[in-house]
DRENDO-1510 file (C-alpha; in Angstrom, 1 decimal, always signed):
<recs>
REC; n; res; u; v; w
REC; 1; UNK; +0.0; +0.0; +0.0 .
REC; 2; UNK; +3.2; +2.6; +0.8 .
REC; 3; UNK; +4.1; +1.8; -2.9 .
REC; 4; UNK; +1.0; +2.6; -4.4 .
REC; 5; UNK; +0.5; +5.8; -2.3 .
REC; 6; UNK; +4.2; +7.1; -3.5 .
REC; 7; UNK; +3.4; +6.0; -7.1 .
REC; 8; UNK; -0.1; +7.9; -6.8 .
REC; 9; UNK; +1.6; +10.4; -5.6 .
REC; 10; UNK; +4.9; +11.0; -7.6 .
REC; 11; UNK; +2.0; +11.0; -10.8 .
REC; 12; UNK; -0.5; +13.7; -9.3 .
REC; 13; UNK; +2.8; +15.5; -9.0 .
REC; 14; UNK; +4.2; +15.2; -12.0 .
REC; 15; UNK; +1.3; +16.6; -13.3 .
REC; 16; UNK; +1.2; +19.7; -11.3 .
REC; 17; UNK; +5.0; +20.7; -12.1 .
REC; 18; UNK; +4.3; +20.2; -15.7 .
REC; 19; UNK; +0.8; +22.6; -15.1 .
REC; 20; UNK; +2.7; +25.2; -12.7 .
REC; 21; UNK; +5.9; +25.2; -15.4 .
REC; 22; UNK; +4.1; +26.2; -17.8 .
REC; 23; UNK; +1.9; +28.9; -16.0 .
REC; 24; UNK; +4.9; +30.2; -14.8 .
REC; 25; UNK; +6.9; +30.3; -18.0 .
REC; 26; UNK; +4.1; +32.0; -20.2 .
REC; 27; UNK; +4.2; +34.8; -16.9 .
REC; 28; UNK; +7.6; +35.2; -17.4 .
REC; 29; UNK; +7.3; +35.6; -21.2 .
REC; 30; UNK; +4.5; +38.3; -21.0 .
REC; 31; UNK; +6.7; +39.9; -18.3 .
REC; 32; UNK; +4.1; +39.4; -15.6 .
REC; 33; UNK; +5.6; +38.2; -13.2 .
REC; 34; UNK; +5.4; +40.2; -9.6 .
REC; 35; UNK; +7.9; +42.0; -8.6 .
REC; 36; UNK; +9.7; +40.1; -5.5 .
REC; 37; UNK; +12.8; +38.8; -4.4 .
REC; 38; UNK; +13.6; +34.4; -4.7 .
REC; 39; UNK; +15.7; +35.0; -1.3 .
REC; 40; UNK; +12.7; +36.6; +0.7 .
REC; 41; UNK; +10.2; +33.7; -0.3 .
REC; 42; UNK; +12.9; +31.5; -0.7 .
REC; 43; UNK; +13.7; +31.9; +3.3 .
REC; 44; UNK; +9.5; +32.0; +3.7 .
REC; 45; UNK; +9.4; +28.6; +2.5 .
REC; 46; UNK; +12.4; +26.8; +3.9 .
REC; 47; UNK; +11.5; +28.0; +7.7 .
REC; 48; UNK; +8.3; +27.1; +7.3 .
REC; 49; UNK; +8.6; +23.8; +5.6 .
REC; 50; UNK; +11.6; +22.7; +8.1 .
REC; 51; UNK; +8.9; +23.4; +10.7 .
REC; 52; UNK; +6.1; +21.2; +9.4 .
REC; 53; UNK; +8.3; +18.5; +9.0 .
REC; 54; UNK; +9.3; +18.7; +12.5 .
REC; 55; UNK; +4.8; +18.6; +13.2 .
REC; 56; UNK; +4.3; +22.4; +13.7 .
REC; 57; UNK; +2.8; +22.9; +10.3 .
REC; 58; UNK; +3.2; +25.3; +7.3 .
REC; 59; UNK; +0.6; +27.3; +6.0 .
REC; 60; UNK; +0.2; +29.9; +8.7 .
REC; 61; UNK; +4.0; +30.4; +8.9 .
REC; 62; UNK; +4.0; +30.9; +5.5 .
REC; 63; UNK; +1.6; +33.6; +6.0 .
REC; 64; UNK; +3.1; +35.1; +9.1 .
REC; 65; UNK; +6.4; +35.3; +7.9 .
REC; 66; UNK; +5.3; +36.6; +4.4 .
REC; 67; UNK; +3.4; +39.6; +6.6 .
REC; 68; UNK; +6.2; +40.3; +8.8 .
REC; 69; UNK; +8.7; +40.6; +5.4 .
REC; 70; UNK; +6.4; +42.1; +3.5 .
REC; 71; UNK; +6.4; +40.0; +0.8 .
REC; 72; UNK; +4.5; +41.5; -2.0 .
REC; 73; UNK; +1.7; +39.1; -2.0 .
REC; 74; UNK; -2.0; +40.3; -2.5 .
REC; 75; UNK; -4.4; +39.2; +0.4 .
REC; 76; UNK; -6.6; +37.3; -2.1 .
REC; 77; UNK; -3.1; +35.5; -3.7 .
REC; 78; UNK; -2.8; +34.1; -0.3 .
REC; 79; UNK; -4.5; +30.6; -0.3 .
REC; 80; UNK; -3.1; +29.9; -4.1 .
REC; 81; UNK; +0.2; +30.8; -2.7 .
REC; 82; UNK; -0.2; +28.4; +0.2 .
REC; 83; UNK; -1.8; +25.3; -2.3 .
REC; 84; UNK; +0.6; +25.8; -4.7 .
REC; 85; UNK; +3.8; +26.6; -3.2 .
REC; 86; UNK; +3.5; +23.8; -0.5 .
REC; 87; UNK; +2.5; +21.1; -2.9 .
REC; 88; UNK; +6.2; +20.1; -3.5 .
REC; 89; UNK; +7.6; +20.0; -0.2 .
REC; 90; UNK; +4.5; +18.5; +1.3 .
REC; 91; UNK; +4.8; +15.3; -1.4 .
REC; 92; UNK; +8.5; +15.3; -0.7 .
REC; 93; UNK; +7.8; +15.0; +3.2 .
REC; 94; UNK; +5.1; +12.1; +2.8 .
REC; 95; UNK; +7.7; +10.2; +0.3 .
REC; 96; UNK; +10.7; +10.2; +3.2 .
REC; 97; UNK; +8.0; +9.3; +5.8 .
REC; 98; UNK; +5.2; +7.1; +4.9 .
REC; 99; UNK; +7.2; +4.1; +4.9 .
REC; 100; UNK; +4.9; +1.4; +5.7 .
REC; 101; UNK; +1.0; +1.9; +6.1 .
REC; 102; UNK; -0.9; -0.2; +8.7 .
REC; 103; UNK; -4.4; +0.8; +7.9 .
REC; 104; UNK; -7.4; -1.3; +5.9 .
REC; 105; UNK; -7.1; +0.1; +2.2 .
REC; 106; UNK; -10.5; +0.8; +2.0 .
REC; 107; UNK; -10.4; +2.8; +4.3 .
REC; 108; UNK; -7.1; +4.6; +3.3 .
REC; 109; UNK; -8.3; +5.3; -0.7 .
REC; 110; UNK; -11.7; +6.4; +0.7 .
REC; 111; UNK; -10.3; +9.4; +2.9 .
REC; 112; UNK; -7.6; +10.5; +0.7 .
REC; 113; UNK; -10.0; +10.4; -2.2 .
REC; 114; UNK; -13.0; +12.7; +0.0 .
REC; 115; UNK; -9.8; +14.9; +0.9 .
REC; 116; UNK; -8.5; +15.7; -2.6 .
REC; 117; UNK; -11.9; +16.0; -3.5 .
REC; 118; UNK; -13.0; +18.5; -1.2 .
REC; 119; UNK; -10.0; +20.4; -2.2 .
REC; 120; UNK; -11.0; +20.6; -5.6 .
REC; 121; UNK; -14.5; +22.4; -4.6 .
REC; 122; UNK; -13.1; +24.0; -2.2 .
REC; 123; UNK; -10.3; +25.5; -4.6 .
REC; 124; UNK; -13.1; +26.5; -6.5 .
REC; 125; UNK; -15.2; +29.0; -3.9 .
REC; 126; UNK; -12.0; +30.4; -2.6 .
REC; 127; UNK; -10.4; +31.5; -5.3 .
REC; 128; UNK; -13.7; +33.4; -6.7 .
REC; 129; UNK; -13.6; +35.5; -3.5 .
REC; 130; UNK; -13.6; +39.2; -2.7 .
REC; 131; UNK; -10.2; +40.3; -1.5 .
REC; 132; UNK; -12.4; +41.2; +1.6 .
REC; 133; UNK; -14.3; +38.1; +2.8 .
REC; 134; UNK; -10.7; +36.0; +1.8 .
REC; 135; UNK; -9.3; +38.2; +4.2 .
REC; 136; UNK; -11.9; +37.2; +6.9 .
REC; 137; UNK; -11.6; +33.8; +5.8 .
REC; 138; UNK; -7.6; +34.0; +6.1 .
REC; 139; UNK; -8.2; +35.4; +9.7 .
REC; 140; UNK; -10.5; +33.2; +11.1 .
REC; 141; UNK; -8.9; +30.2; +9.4 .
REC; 142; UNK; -5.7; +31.3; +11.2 .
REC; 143; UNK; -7.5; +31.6; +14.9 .
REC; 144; UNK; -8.7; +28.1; +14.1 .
REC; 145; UNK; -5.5; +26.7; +13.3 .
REC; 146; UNK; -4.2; +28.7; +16.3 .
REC; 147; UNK; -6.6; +27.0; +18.9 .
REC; 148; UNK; -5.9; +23.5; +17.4 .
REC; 149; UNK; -2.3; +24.0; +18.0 .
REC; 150; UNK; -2.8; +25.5; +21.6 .
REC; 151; UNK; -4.8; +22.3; +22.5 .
REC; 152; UNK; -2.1; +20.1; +21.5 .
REC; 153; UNK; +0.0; +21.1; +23.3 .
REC; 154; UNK; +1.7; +18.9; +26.3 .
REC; 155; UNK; +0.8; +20.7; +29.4 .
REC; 156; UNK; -2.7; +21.7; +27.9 .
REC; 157; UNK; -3.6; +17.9; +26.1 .
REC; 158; UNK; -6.7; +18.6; +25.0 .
REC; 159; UNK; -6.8; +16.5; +22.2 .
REC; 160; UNK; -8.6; +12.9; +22.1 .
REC; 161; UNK; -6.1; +10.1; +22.0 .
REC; 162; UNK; -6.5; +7.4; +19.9 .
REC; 163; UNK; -8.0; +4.1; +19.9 .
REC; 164; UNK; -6.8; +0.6; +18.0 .
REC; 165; UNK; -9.1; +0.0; +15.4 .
REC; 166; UNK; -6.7; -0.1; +11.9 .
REC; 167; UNK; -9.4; +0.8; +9.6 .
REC; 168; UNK; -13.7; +2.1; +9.4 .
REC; 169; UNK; -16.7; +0.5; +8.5 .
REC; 170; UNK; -20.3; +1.7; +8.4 .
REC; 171; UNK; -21.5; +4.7; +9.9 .
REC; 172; UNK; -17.7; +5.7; +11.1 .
REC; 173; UNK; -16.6; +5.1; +7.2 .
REC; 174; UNK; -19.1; +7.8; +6.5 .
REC; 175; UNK; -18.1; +10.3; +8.9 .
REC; 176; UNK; -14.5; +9.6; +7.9 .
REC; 177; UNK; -14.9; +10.1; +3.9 .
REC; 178; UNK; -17.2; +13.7; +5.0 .
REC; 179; UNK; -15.1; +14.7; +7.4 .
REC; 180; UNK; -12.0; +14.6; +5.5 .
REC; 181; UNK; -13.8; +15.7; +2.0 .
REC; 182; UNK; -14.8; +19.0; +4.5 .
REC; 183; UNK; -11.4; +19.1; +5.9 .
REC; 184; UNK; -9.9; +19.2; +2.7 .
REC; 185; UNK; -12.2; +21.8; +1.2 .
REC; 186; UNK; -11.4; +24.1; +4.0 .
REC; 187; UNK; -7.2; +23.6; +3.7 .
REC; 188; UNK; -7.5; +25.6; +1.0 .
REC; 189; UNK; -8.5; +28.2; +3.0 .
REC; 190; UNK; -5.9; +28.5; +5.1 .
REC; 191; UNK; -6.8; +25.5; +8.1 .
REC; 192; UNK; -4.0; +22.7; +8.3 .
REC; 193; UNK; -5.5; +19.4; +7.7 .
REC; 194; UNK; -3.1; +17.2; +9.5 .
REC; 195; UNK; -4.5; +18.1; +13.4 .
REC; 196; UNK; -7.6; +18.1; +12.7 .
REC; 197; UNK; -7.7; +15.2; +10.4 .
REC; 198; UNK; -5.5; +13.5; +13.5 .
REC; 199; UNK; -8.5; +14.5; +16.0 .
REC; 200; UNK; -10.9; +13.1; +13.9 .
REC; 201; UNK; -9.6; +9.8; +13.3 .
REC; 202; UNK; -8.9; +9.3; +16.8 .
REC; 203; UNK; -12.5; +10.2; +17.8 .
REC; 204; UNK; -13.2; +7.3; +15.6 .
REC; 205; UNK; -11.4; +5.0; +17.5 .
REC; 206; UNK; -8.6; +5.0; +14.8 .
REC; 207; UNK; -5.1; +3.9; +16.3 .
REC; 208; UNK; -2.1; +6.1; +15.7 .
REC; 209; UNK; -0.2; +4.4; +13.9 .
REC; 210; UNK; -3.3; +4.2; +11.2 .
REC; 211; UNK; -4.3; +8.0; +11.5 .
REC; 212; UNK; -0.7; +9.0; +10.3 .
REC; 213; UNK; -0.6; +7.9; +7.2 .
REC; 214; UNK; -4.0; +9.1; +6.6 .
REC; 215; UNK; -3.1; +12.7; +7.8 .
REC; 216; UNK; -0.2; +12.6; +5.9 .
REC; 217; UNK; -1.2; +11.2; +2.7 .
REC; 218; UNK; -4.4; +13.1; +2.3 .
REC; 219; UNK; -2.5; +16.2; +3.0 .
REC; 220; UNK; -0.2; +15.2; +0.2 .
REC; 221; UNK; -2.7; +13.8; -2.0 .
REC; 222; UNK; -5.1; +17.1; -1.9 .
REC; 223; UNK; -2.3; +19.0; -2.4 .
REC; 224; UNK; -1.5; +18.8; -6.2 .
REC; 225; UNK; -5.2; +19.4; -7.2 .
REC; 226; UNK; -5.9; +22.2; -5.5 .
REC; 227; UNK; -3.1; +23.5; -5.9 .
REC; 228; UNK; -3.6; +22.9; -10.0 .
REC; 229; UNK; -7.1; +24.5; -9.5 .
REC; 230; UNK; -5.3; +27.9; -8.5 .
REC; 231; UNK; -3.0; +27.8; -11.1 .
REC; 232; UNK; -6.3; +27.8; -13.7 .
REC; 233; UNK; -7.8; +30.5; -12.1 .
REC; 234; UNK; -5.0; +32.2; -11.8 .
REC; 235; UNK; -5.0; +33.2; -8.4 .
REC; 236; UNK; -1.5; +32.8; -7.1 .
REC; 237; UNK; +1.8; +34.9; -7.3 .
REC; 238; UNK; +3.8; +32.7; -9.4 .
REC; 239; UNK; +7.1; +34.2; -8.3 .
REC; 240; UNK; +7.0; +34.2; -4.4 .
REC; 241; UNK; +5.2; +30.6; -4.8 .
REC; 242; UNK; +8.2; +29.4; -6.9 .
REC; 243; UNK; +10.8; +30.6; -4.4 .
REC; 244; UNK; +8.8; +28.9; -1.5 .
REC; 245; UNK; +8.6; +25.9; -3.1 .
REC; 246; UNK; +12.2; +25.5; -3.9 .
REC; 247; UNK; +12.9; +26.9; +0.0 .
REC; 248; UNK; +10.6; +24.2; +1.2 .
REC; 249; UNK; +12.8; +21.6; -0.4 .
REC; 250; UNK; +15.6; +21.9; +1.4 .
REC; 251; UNK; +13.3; +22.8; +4.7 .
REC; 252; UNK; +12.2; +19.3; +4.5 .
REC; 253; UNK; +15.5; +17.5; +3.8 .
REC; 254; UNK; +17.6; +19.4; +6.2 .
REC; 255; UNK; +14.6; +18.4; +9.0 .
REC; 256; UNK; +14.4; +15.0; +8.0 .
REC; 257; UNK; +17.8; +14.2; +7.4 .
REC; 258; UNK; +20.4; +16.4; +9.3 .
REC; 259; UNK; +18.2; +18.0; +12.9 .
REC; 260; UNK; +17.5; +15.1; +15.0 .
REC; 261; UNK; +15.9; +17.6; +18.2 .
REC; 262; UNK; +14.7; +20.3; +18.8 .
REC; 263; UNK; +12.8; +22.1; +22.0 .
REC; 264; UNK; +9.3; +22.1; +19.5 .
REC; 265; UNK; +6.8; +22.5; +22.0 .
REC; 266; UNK; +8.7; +26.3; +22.7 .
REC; 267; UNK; +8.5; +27.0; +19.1 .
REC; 268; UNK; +4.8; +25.9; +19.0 .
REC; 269; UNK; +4.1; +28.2; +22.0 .
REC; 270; UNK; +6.1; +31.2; +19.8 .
REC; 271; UNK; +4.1; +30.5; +16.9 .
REC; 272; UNK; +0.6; +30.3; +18.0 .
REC; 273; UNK; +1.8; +33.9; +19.2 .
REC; 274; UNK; +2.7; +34.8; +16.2 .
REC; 275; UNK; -0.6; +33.3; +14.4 .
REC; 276; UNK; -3.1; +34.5; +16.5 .
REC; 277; UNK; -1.6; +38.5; +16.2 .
REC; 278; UNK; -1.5; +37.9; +12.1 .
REC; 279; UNK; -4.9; +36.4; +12.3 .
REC; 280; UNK; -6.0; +39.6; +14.3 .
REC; 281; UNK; -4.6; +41.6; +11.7 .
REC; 282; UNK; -6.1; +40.1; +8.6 .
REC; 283; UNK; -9.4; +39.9; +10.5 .
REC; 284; UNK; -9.2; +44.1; +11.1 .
REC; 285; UNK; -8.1; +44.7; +7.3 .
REC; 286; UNK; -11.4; +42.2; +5.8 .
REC; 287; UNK; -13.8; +43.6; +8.4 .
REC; 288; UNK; -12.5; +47.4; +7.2 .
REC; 289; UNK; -12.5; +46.4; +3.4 .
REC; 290; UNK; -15.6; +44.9; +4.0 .
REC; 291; UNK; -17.0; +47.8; +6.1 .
REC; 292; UNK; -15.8; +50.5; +3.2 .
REC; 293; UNK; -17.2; +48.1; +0.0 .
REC; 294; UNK; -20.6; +47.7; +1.2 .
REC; 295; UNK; -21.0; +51.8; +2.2 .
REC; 296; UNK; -19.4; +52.9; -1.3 .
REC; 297; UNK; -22.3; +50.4; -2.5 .
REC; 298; UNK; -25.1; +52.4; -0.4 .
REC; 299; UNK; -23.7; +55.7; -1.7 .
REC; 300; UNK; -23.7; +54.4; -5.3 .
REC; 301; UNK; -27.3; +53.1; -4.4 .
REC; 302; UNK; -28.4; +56.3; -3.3 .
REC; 303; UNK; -26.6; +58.4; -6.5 .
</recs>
């Protein structure tokens, strides 16, 4: 099963390099591309990337970081820039680690299926947004991720632990393939699948050792077609997700290879700080934005 996840994998891949070269290179050729630097992304991606592969997570240090250096990244670019530019390193990370998978294969194919899925539709409604409610979206998705991380952490240990079953069946199967087609609808918006996807499967009585590679994988899996979905609509600096991607790359080797330990649970603690004040933030510029559209509407309305 660990074979056929890498195969399915390095071929859903494939096919989004070839999709996002080509995007990029016609970009380039109409001298489109944004205006930013490969060494400010390219430092974006590679801490945030070493960090998820040590289990903190990328996609709100990617937009953190990209606030606090100003990377010049619309608001509404955000989610494409998270899809696409962390499609790469999160494929590479599931390749190292998935290395055997104890889980039924039903029930394996079922969830990563819903997952990529969901990302697809939810690809779809996100990238269609206002710069506004993506904004609110961003924020709230941020405080979410925020709270999940808080919970998990060791002196707080709020999350469920897990149970022993290896697989679902039934009315559990169901609530497996919905939950993670919803969870992967909404990583596209900003919330990291693996926690919640984690929680999930260990309140349905899933053992650890079987939720992993199902976090993992779907997160992975998802990853390419969303991610491929941005690219059509266009709504993703090509640029700054380039240089993230190629920083991620060596975020993940150098955390899986070379660091052995680190004190992560300090970290964690610094970057839900850091999370929930860029939440804040993006929450205070949609509400604003949103504020401002809707009373130049009434005053057009009125003219």
């Amino acid at each position: 099963m660990a074979t056929l996840i890498r195969i399915m994998l390095i071929g859903f891949t494939s096919m989004f390099a070839v999709v996002f070269g080509k995007d990029f290179k016609k970009t380039k050729d109409a001298n489109q591309l944004e205006n930013e630097s490969f060494k400010k992304s390219g430092a974006i991606g590679f801490v945030a990337n070493f960090a998820d592969t040590l289990g903190i997570g990328s996609f709100a240090i990617v937009v953190a970081m990209s606030k606090a250096l100003k990377l010049n990244v619309k608001d509404k670019h955000i989610p494409g820039m998270l899809n696409v530019s962390c499609t790469i390193p999160a494929v590479l990370e599931a390749l190292i680690f998935i290395t055997s998978v104890k889980v039924n294969p039903i029930t394996l194919l079922s969830l990563l299926i819903a997952a990529a899925a969901g990302s697809v539709i939810g690809a779809k409604i996100i990238s269609k947004l206002d710069e506004s409610i993506v904004q609110i979206v961003m924020g709230v998705a941020l405080f979410i991720t925020g709270i999940v991380m808080f919970c998990g952490l060791p002196w707080i240990n709020l999350m469920p632990g897990g149970g022993t079953a290896l697989g679902l069946n039934g009315t559990k199967l169901i609530i497996g393939i919905v939950g993670n087609f919803i969870l992967g609808a909404l990583m596209t918006a900003g919330i990291g699948l693996y926690a919640p996807c984690m929680a999930m499967l260990y309140l349905l009585g899933m053992s650890e050792r079987a939720a992993y590679p199902i976090m993992m994988g779907s997160c992975a899996m998802l990853l390419p077609f969303s991610g491929m979905e941005f690219i059509k609509e266009g709504q993703y600096p090509r640029k700054s997700s380039l240089g993230i991607t190629i920083g991620g790359i060596f975020g993940v080797l150098i955390a899986a290879f070379i660091v052995k330990s680190l004190p992560i649970n300090i970290l964690k603690v610094l970057v839900i700080c850091v999370i929930f004040y860029t939440a804040t933030t993006m929450l205070k510029a949609g509400l604003t934005k949103l504020k401002e559209n809707r009373a130049g509407s009434m005053d057009l309305n009125v003219d």
